[in-house]
Biopython code that builds the backbone (N, CA, C, O; Angstrom):
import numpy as np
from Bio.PDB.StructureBuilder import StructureBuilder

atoms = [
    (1, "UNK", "N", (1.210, -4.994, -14.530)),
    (1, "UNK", "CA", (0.847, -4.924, -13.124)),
    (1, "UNK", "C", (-0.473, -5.648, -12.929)),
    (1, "UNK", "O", (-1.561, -5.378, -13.438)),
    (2, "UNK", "N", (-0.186, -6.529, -12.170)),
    (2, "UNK", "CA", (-1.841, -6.653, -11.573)),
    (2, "UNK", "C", (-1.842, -6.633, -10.148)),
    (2, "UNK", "O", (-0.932, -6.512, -9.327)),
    (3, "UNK", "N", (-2.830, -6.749, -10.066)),
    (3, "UNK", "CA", (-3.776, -5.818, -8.715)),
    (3, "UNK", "C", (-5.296, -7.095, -7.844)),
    (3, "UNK", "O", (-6.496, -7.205, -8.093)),
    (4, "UNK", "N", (-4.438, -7.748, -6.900)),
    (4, "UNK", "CA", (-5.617, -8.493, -6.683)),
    (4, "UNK", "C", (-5.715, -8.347, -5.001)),
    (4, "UNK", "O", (-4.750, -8.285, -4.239)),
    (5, "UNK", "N", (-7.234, -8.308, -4.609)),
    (5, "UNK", "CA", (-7.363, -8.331, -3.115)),
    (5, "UNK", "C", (-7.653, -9.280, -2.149)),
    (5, "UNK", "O", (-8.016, -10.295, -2.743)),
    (6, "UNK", "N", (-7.668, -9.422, -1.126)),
    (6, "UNK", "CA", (-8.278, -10.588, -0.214)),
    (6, "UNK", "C", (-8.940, -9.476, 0.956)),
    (6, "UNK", "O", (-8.569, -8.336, 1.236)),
    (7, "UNK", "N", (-10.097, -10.322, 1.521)),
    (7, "UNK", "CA", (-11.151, -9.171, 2.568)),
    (7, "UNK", "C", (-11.391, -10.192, 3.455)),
    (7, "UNK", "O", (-11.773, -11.343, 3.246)),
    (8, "UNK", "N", (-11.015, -9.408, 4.850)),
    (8, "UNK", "CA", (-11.249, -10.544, 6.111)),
    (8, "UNK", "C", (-11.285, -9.313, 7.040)),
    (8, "UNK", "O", (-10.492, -8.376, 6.944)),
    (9, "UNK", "N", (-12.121, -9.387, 7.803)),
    (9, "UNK", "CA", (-13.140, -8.559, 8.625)),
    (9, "UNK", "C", (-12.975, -6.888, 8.200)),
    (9, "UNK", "O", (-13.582, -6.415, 7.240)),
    (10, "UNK", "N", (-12.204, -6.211, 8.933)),
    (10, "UNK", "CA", (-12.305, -4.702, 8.827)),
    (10, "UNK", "C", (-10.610, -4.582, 7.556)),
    (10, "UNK", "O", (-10.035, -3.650, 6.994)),
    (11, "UNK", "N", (-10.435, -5.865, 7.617)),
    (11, "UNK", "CA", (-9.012, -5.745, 7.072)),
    (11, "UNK", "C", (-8.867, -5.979, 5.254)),
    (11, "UNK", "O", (-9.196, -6.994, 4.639)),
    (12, "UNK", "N", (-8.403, -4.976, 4.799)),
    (12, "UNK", "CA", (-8.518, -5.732, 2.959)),
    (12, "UNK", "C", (-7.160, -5.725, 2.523)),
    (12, "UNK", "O", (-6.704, -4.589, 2.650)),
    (13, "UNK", "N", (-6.322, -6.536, 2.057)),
    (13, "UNK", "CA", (-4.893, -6.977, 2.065)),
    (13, "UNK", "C", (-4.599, -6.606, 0.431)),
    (13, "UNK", "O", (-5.220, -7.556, -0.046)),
    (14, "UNK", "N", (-4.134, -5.956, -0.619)),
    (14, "UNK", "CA", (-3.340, -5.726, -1.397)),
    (14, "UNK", "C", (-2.641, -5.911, -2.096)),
    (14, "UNK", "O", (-1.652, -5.178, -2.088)),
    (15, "UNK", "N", (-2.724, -6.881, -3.008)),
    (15, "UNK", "CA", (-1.192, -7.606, -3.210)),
    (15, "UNK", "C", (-0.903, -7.013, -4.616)),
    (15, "UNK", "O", (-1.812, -7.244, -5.414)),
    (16, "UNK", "N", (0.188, -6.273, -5.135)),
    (16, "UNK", "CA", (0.679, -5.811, -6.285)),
    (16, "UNK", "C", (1.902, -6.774, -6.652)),
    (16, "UNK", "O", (2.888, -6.975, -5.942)),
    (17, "UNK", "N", (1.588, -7.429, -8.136)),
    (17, "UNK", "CA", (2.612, -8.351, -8.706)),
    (17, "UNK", "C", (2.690, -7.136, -10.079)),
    (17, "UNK", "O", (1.738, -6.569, -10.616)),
    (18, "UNK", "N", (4.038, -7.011, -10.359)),
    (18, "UNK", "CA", (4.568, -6.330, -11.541)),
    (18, "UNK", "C", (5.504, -5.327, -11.142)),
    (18, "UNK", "O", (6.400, -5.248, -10.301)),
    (19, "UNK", "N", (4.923, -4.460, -12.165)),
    (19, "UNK", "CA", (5.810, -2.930, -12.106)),
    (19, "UNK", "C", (4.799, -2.488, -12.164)),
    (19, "UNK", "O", (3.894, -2.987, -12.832)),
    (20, "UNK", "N", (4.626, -0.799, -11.062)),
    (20, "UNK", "CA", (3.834, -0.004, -10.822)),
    (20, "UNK", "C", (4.682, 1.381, -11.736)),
    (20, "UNK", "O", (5.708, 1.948, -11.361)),
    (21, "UNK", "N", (4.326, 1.510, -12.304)),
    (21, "UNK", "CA", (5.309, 2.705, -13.052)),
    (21, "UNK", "C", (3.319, 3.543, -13.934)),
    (21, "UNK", "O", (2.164, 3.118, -13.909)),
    (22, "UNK", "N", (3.813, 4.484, -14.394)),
    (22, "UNK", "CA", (3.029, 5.509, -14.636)),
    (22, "UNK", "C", (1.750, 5.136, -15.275)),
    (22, "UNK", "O", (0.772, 5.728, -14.819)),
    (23, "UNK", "N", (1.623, 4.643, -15.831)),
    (23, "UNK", "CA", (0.095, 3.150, -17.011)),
    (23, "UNK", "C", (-0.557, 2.476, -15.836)),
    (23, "UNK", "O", (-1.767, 2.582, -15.635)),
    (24, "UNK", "N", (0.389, 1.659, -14.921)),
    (24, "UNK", "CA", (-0.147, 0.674, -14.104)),
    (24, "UNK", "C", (-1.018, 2.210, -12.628)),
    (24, "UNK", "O", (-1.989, 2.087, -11.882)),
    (25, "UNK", "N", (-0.478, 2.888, -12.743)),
    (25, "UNK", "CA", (-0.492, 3.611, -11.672)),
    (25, "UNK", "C", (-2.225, 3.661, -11.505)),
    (25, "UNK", "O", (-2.977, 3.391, -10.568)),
    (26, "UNK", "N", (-2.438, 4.141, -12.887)),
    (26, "UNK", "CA", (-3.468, 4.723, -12.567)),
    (26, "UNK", "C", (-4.983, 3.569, -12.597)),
    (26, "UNK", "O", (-6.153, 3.785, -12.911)),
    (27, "UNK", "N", (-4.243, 2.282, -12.098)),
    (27, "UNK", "CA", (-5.183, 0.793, -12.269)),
    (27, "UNK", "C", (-5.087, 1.062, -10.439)),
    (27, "UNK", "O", (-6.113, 0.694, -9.867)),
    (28, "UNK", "N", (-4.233, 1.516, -9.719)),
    (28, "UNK", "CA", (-4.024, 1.227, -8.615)),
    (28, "UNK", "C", (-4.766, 2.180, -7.552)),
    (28, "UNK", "O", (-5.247, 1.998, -6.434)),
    (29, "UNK", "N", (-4.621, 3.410, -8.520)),
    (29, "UNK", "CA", (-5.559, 4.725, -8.101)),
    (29, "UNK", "C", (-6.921, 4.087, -7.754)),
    (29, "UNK", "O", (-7.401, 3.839, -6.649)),
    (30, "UNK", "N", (-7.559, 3.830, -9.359)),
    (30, "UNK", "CA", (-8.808, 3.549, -9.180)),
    (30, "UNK", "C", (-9.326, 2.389, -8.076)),
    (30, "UNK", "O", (-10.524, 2.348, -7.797)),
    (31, "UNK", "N", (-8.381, 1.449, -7.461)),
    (31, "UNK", "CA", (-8.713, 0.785, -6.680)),
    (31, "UNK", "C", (-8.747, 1.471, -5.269)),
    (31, "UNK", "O", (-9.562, 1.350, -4.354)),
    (32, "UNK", "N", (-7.604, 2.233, -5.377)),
    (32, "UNK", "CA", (-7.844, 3.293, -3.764)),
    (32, "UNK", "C", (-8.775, 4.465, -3.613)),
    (32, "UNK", "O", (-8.925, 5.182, -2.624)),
    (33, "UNK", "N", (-9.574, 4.540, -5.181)),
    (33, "UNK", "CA", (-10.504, 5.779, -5.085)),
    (33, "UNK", "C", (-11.753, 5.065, -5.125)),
    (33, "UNK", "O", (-12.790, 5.728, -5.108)),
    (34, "UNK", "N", (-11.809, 3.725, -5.179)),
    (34, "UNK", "CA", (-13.231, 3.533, -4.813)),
    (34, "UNK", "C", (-13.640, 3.659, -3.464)),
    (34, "UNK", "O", (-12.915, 3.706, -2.470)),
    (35, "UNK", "N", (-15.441, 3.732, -3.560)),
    (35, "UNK", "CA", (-16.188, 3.974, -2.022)),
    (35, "UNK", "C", (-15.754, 2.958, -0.932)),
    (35, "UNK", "O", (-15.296, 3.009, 0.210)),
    (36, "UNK", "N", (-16.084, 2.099, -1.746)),
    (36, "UNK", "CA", (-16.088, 0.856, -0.463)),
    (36, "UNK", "C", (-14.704, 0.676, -0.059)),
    (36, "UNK", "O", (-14.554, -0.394, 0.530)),
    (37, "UNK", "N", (-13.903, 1.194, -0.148)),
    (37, "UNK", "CA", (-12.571, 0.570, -0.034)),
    (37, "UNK", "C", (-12.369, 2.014, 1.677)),
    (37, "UNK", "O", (-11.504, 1.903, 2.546)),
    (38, "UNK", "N", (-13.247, 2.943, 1.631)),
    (38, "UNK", "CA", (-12.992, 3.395, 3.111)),
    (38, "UNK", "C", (-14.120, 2.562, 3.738)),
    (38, "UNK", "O", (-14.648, 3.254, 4.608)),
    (39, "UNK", "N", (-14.603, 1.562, 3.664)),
    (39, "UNK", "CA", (-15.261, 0.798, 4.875)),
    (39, "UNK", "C", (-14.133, -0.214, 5.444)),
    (39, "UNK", "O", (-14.332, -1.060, 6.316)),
    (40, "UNK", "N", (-13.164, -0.012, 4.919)),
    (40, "UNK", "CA", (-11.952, -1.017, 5.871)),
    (40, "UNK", "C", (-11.442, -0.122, 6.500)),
    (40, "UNK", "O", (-11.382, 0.983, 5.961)),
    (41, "UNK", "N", (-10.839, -0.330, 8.017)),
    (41, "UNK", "CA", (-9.834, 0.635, 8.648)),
    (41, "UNK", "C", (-8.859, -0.076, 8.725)),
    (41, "UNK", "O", (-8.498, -0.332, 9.873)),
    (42, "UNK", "N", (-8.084, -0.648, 7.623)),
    (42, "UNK", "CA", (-7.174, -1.829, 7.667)),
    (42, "UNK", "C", (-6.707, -1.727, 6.229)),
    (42, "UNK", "O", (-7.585, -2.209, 5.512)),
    (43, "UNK", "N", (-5.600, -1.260, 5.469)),
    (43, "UNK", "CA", (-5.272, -1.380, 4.397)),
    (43, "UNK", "C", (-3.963, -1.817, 4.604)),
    (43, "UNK", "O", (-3.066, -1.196, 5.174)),
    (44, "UNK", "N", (-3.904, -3.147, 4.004)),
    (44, "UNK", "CA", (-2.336, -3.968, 4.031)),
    (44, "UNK", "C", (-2.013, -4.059, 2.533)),
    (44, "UNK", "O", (-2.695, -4.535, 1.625)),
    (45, "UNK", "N", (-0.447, -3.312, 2.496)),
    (45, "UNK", "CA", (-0.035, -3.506, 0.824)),
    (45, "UNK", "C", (0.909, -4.383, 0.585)),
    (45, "UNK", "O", (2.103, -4.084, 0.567)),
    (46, "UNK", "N", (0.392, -5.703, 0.352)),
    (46, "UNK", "CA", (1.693, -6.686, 0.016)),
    (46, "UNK", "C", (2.699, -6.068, -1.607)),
    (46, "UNK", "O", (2.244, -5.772, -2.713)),
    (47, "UNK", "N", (3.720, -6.066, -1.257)),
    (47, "UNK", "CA", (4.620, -5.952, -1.804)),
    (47, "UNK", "C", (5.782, -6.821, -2.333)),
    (47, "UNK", "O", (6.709, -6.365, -3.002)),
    (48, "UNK", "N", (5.625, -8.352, -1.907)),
    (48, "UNK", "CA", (6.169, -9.140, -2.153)),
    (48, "UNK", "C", (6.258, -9.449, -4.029)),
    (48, "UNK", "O", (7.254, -9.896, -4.598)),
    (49, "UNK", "N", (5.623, -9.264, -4.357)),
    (49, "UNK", "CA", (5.970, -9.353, -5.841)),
    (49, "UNK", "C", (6.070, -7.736, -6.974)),
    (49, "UNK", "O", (6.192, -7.659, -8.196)),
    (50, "UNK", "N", (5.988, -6.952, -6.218)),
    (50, "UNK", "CA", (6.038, -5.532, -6.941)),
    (50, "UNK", "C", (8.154, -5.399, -7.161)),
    (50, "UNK", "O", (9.008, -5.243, -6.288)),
    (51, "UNK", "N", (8.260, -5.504, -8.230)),
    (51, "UNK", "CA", (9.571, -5.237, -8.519)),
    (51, "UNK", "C", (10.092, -4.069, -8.991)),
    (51, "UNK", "O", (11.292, -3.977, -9.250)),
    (52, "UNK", "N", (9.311, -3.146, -9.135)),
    (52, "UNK", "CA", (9.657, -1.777, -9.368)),
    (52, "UNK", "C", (8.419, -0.522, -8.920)),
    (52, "UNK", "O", (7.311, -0.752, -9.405)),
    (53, "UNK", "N", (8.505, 0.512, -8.217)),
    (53, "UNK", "CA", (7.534, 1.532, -8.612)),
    (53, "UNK", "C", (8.284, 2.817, -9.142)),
    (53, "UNK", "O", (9.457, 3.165, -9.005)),
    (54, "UNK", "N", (7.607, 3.190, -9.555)),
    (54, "UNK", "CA", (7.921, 5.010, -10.218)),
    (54, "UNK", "C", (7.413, 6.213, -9.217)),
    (54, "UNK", "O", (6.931, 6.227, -8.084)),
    (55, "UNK", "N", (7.690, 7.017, -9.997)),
    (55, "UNK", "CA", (6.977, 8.510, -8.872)),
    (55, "UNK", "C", (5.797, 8.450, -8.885)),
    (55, "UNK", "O", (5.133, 8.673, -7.872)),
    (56, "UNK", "N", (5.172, 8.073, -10.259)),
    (56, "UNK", "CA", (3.953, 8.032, -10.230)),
    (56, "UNK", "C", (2.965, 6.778, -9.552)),
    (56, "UNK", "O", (1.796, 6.964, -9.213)),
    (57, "UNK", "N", (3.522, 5.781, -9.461)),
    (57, "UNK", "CA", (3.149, 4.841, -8.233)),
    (57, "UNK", "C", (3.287, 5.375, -6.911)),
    (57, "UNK", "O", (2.333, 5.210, -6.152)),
    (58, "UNK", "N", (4.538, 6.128, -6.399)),
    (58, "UNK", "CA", (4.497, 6.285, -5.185)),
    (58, "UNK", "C", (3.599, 7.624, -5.094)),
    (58, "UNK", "O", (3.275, 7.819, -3.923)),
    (59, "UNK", "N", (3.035, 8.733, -6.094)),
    (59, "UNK", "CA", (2.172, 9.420, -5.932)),
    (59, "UNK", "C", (1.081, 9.388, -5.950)),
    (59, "UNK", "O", (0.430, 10.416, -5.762)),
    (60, "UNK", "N", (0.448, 8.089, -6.204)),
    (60, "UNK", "CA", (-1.187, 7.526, -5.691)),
    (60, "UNK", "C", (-0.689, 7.283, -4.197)),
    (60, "UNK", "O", (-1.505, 7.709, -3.380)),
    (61, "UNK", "N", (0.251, 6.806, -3.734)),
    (61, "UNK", "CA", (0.051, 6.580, -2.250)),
    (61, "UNK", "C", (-0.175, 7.935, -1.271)),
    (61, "UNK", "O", (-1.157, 8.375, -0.673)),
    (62, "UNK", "N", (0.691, 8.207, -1.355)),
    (62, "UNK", "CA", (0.981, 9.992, -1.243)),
    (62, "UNK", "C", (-0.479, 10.518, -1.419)),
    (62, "UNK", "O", (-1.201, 11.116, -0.622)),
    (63, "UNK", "N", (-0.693, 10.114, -2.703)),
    (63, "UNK", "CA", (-2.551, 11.224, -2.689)),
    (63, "UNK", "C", (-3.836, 10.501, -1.951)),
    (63, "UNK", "O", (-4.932, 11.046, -1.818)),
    (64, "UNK", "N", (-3.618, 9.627, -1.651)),
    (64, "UNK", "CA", (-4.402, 8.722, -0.606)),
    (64, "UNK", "C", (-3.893, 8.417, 0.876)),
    (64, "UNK", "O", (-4.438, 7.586, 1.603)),
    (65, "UNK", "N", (-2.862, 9.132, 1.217)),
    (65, "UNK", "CA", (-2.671, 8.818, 2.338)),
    (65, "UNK", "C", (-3.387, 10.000, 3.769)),
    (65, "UNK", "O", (-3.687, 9.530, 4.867)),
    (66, "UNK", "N", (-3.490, 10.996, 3.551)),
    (66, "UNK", "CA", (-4.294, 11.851, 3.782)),
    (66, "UNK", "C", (-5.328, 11.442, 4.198)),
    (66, "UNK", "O", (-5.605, 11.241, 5.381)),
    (67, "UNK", "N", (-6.134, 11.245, 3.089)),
    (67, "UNK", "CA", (-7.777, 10.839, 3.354)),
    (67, "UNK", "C", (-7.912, 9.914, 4.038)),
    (67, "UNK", "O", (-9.010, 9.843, 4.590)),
    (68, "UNK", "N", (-6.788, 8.670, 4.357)),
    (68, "UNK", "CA", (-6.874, 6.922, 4.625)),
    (68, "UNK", "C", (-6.735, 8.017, 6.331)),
    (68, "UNK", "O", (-7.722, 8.109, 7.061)),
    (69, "UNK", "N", (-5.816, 8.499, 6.577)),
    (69, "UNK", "CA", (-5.463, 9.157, 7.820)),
    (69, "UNK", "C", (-6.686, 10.215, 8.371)),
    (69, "UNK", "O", (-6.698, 10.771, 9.469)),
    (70, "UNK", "N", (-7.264, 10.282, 7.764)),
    (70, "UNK", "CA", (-8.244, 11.637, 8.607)),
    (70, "UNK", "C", (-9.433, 10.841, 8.667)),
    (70, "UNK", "O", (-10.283, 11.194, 9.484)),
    (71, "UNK", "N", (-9.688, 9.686, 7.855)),
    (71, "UNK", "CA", (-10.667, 8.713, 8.241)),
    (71, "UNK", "C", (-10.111, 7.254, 9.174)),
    (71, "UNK", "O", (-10.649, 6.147, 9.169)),
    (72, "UNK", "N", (-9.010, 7.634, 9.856)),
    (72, "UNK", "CA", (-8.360, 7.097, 10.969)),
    (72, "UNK", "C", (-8.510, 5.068, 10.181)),
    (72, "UNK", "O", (-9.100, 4.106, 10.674)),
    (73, "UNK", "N", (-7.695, 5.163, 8.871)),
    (73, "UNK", "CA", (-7.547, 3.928, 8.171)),
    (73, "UNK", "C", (-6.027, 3.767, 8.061)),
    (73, "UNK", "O", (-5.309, 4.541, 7.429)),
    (74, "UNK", "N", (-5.584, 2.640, 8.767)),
    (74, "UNK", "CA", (-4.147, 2.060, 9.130)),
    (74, "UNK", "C", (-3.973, 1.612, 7.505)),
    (74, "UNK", "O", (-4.781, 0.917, 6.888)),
    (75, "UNK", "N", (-2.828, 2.132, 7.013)),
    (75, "UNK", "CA", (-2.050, 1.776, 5.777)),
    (75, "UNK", "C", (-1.103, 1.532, 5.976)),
    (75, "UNK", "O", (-0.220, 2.343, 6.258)),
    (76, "UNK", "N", (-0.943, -0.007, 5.872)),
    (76, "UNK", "CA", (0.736, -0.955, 5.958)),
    (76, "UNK", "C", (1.195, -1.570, 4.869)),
    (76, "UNK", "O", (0.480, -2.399, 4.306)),
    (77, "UNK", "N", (2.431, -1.273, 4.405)),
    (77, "UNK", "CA", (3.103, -2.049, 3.317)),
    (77, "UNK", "C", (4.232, -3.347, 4.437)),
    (77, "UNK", "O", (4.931, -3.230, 5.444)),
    (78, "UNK", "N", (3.926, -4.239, 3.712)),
    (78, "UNK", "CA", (4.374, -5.735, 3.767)),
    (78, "UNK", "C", (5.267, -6.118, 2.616)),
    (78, "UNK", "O", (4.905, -5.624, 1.548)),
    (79, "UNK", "N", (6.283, -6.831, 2.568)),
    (79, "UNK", "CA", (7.012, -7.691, 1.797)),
    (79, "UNK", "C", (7.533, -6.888, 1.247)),
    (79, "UNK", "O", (7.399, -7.079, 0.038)),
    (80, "UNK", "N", (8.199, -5.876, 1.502)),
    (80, "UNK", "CA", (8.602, -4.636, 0.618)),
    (80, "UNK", "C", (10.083, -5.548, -0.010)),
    (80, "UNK", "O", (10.909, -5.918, 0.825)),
    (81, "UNK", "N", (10.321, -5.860, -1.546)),
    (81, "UNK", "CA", (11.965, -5.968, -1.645)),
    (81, "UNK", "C", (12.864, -4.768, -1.231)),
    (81, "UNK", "O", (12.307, -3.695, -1.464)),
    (82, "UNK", "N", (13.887, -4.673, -0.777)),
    (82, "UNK", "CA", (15.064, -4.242, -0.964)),
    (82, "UNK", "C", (15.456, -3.221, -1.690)),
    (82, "UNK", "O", (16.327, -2.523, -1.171)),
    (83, "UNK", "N", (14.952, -2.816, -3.087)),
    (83, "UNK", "CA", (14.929, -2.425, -4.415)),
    (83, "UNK", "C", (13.865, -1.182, -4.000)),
    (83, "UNK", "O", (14.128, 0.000, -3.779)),
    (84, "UNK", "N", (12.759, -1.778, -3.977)),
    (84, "UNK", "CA", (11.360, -0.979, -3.937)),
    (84, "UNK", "C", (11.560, -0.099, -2.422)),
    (84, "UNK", "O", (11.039, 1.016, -2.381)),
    (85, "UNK", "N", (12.255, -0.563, -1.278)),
    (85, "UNK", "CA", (11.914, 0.085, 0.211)),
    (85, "UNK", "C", (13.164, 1.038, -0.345)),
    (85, "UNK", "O", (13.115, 2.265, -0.252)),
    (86, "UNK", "N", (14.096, 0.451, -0.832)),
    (86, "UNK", "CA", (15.108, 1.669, -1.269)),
    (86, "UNK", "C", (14.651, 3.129, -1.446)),
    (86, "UNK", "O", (14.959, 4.115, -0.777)),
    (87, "UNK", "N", (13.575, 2.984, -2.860)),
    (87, "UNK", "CA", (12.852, 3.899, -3.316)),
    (87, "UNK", "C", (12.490, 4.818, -2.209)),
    (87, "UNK", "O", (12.876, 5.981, -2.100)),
    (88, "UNK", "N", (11.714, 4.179, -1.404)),
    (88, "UNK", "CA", (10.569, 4.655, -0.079)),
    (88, "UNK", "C", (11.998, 5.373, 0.882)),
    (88, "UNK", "O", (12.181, 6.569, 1.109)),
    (89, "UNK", "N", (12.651, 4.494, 1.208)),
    (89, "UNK", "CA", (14.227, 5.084, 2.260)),
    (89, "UNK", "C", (14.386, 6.577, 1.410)),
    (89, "UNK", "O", (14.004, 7.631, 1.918)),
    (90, "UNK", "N", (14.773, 6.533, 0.558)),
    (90, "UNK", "CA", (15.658, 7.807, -0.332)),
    (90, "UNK", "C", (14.776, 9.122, 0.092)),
    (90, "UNK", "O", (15.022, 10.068, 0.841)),
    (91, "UNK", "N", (13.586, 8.752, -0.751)),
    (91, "UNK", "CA", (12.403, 9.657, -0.712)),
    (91, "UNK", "C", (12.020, 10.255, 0.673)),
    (91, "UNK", "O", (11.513, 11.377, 0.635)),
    (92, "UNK", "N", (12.158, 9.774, 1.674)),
    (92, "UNK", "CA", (11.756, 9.969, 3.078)),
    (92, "UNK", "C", (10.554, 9.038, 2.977)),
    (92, "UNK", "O", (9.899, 9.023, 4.019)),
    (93, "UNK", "N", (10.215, 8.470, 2.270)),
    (93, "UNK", "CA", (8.862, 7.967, 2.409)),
    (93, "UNK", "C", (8.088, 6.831, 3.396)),
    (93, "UNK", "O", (6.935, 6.412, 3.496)),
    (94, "UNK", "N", (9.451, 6.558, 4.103)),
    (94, "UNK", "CA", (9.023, 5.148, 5.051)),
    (94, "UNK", "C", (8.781, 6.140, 6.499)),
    (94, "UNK", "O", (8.154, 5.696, 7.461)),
    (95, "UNK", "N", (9.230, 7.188, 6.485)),
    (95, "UNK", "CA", (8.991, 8.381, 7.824)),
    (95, "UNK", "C", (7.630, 8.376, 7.601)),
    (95, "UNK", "O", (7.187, 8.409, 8.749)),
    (96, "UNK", "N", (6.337, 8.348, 6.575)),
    (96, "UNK", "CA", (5.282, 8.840, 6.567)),
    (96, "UNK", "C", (4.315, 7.972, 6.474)),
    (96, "UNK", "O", (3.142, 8.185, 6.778)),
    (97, "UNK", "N", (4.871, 6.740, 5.956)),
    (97, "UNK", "CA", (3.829, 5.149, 5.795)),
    (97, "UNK", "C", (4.847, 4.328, 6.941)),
    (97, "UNK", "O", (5.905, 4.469, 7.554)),
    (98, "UNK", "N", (3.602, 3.286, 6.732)),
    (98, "UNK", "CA", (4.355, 2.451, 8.018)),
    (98, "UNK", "C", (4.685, 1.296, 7.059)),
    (98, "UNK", "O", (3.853, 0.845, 6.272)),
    (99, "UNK", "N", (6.307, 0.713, 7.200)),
    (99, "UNK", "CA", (6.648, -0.433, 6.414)),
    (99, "UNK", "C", (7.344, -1.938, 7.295)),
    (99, "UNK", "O", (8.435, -2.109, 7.839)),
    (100, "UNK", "N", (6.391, -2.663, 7.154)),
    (100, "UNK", "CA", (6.858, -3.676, 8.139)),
    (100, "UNK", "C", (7.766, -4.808, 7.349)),
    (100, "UNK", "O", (8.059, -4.540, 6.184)),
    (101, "UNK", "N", (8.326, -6.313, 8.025)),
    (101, "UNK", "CA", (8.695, -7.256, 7.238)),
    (101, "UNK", "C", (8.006, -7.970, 6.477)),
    (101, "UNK", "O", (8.296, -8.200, 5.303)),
    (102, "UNK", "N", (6.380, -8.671, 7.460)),
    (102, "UNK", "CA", (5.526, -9.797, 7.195)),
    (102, "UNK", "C", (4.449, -8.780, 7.362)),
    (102, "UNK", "O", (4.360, -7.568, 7.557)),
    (103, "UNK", "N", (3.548, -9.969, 7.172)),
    (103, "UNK", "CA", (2.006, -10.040, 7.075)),
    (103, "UNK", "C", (1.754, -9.986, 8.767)),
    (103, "UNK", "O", (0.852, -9.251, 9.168)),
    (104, "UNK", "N", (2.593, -10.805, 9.800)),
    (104, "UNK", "CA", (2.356, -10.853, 10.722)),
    (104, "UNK", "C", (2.061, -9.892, 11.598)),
    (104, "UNK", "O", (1.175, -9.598, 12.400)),
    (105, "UNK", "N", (3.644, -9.272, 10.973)),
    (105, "UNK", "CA", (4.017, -7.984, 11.750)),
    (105, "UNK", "C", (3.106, -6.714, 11.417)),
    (105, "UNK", "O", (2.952, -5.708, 12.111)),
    (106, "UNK", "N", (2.504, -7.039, 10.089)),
    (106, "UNK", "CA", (1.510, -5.872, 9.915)),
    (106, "UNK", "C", (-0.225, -6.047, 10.303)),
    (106, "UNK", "O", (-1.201, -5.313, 10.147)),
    (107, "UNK", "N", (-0.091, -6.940, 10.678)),
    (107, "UNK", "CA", (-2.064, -7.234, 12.017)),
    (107, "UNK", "C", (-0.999, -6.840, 12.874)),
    (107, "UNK", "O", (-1.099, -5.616, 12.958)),
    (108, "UNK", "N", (-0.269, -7.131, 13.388)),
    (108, "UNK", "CA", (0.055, -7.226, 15.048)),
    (108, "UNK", "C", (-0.082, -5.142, 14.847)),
    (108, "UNK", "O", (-0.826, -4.627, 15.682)),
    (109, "UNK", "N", (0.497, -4.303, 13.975)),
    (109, "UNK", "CA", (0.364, -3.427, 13.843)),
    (109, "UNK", "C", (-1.121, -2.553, 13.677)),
    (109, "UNK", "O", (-1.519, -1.626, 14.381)),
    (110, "UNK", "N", (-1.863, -3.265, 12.354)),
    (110, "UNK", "CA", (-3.021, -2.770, 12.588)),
    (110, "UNK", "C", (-4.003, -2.969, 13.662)),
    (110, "UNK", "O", (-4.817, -2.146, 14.083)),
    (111, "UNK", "N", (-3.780, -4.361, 14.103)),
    (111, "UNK", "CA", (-4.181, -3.958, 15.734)),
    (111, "UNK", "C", (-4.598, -3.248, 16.890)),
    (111, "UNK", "O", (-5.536, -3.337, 17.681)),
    (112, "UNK", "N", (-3.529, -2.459, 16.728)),
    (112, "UNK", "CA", (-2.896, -1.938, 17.788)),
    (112, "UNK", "C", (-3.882, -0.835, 18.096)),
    (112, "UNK", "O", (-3.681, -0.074, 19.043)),
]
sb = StructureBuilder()
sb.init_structure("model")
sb.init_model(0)
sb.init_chain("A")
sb.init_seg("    ")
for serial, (resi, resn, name, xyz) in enumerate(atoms, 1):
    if name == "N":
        sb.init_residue(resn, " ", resi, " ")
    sb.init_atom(name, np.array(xyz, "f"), 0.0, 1.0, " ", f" {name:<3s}", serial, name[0])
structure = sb.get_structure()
């Protein structure tokens, strides 16, 4: 798994290439448990190259979604494959995060 970001104004974009499964998980944690990462009210998770997550990937989101929400911080997943939104569909998990197509569609969202 790797884990790289891009930062443009209040917005910090996400991009996960690999497999997020239980090892990688906790590389992904530490990026959502750092300080500075609540000075964005804009968290975009590209997903375009993530080809698998586990429970334990989707349970760093889950344990950060809370806090991203009570400090009124928009969390959007982007580029989700097919495979991976599956995961999120089954689980109920797209009822509780917001999952768009593009990049576009997710400013036009955090926006809002």
């Amino acid at each position: 798994m790797k884990i790289t970001h891009e930062i443009k104004d209040q917005t910090i974009t996400i991009r996960l290439n690999g497999e997020l499964d239980a090892s990688s998980s906790v590389l992904l944690d530490e990026e959502l448990s750092k300080p500075e990462i609540m000075l964005f009210k804009k968290i975009l998770v590209d997903c375009d190259r993530l080809n698998y997550i586990s429970s334990a990937g989707l349970g760093v989101f889950i344990s950060h979604l809370q806090r991203f929400e009570d400090a009124q911080i928009k969390l959007i997943f982007f580029n989700m494959q097919d495979k991976v939104k599956n995961v999120f569909e089954i689980l109920g998990l797209d009822l509780l995060m917001t999952i768009v197509s593009s990049y576009d569609e997710a400013m036009t969202i955090a926006n809002e």
